[in-house]
C-alpha positions as CSV (number, residue, x, y, z in Angstrom):
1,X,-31.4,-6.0,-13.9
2,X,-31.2,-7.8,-10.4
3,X,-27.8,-8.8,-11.2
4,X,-26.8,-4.9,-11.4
5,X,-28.3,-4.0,-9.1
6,X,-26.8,-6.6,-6.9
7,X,-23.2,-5.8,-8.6
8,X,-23.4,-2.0,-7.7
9,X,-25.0,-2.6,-3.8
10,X,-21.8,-4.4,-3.3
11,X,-19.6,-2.3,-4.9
12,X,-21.4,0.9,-3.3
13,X,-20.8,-1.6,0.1
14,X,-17.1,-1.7,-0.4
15,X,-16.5,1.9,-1.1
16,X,-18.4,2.6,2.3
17,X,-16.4,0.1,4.2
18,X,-14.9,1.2,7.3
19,X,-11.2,1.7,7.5
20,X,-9.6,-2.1,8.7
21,X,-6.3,-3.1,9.9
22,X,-4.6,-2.3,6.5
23,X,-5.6,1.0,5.9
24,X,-4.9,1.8,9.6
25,X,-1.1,0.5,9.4
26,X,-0.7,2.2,6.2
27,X,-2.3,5.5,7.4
28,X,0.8,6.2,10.1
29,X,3.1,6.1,7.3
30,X,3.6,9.5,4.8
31,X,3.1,7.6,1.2
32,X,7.3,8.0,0.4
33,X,7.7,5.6,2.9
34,X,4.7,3.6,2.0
35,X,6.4,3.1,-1.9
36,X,9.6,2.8,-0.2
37,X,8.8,-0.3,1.7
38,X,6.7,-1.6,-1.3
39,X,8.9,-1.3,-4.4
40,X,12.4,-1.7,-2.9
41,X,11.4,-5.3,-0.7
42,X,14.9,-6.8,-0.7
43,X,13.2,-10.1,1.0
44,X,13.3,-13.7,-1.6
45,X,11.2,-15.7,1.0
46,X,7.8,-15.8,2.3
47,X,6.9,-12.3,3.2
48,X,5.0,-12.9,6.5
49,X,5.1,-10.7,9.4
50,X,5.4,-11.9,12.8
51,X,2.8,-12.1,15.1
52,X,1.2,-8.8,16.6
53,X,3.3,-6.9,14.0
54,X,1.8,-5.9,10.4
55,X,3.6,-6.0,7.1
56,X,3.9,-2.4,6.8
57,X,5.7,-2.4,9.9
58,X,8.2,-5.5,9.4
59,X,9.4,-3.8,5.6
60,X,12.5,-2.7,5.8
61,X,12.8,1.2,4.9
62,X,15.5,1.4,2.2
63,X,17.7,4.6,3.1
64,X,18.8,4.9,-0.6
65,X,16.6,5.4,-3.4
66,X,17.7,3.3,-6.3
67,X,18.6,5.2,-9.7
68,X,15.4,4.3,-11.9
69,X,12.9,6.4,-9.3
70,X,13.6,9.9,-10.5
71,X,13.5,13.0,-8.0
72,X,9.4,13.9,-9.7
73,X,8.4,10.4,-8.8
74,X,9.9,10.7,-5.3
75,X,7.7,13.9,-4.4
76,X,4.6,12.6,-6.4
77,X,5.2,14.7,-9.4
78,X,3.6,13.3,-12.4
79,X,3.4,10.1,-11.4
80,X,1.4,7.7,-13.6
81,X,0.7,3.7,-11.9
């Protein structure tokens, strides 16, 4: 019972975290752009953004879509992850 309880006071912590320097970086993006930069990374090497700069930031934003993201996924229609 201890163990649970300890389980769910942590995950109950989590959920109640404030926002950090992800969810911030993330947050001044609209959640196309987001996927965009995600998905379509066009980088082989070490992905690692410079200093002062998030990853968010340093992804490239790919101007074409490619042809297996359909026009529903693109506005969030329907989408199952």
């Amino acid at each position: 019972m201890h163990a649970c309880t300890t389980l769910i006071g942590v995950f109950c912590g989590v959920v109640e975290k404030e926002p950090g320097r992800a969810e911030w970086a993330f947050a001044r993006y609209d959640y196309l752009t987001v996927m965009k930069k995600l998905l379509l990374i066009n980088k082989t090497d070490n992905l690692v953004a410079p200093p002062g700069m998030e990853i968010i930031d340093y992804l490239e934003t790919p101007s074409l879509l490619p042809p297996w993201i359909t026009e529903e996924a693109e506005k969030g229609d329907n989408v199952i992850i």
